[in-house]
C-alpha positions in Angstrom: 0.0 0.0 0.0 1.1 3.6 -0.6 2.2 6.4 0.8 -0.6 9.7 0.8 1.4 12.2 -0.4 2.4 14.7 2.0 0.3 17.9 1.1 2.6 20.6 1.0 1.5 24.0 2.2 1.2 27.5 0.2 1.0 30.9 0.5 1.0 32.4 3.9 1.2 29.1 5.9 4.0 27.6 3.7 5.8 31.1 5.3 5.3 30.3 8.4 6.2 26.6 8.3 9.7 27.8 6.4 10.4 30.6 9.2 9.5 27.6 11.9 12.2 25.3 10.0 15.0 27.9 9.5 14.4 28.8 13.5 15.2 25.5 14.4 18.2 25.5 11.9 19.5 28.4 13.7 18.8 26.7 17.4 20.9 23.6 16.0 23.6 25.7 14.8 24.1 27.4 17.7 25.0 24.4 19.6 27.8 24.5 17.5 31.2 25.8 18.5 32.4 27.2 15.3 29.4 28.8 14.8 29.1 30.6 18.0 32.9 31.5 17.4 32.3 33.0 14.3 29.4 34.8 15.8 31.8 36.7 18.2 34.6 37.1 15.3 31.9 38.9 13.3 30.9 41.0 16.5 34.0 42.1 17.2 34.9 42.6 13.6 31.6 44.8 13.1 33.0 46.9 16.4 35.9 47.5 15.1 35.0 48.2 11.4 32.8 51.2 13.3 36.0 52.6 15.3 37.9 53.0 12.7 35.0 54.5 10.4 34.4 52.6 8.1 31.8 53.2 5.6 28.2 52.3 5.0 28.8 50.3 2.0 32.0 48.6 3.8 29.6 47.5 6.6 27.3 46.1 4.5 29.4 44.1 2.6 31.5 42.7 5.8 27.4 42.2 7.1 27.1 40.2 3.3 30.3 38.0 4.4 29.3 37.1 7.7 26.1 36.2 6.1 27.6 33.8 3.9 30.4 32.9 6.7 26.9 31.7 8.3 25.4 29.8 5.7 28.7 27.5 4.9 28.7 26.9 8.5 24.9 25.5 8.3 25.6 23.6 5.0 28.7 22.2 6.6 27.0 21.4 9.9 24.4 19.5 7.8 27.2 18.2 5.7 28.5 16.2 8.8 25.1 15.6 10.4 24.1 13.5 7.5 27.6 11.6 6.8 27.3 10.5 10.6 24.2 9.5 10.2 24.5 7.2 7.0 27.7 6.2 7.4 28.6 6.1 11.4 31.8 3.8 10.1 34.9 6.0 9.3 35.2 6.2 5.0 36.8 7.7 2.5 33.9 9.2 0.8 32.7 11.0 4.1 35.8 11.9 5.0 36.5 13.8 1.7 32.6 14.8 2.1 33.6 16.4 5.8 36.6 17.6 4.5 35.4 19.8 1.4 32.8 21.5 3.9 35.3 22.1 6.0 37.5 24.0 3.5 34.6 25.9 2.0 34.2 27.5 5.7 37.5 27.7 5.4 37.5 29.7 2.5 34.9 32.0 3.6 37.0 32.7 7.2 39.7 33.7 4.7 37.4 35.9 2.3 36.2 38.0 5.7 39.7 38.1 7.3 41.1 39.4 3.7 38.1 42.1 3.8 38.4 42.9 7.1 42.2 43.2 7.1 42.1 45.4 4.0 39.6 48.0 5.5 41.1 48.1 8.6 44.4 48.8 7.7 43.3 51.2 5.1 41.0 53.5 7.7 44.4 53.4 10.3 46.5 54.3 8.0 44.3 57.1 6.8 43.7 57.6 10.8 47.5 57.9 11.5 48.8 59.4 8.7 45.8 61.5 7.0 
């Protein structure tokens, strides 16, 4: 015998169900380490982006990084959460699966220290010697 098929919601109430399920995506993430590091890395770098004056537009796109910072973190999170749940013996496959998610975090730590390093050092050095 089949299935029903699941009736999938619309309009308003598919809204509401979506902003339910990326709630609890945020709660999960949050028990995560990295994630509530990066959290405070952002904080601070957002703090410190303001002393030094940055602009509107920089702000926004350091907000924009984080963002996406946040989103790799998820996809990674959910990277591992499924490899450990299919495959709870050690293999190559997840391992290289673990691995890539890992790198693309890593990738987007490196594109919001390279931004941040670059406005930084450009508003002190218009700071100290402007």
């Amino acid at each position: 015998m089949e299935k029903p098929a699941v009736r999938k919601l619309t309009g308003v109430s598919h809204f509401f169900a979506a902003a339910s399920y990326s709630w609890a995506g945020f709660q999960r993430l949050i028990k995560e380490s990295a994630f509530r590091q990066e959290l405070l890395f952002a904080a601070v770098s957002l703090i410190l982006l303001i002393s030094v004056g940055a602009t509107l537009s920089e702000l926004v796109i350091a907000v924009i990084l984080f963002l996406a910072l946040f989103a790799v973190e998820a996809l990674n999170t959910a990277i591992e959460e499924v490899i450990d749940r299919i495959s709870p013996e050690i293999s190559m496959v997840g391992k290289h699966a673990k691995d890539l998610g890992s790198f693309a975090v890593l990738c987007m730590l490196g594109a919001c220290g390279l931004f941040l390093l670059f406005t930084i050092g450009k508003h002190l050095i218009a700071i100290v010697f402007g």
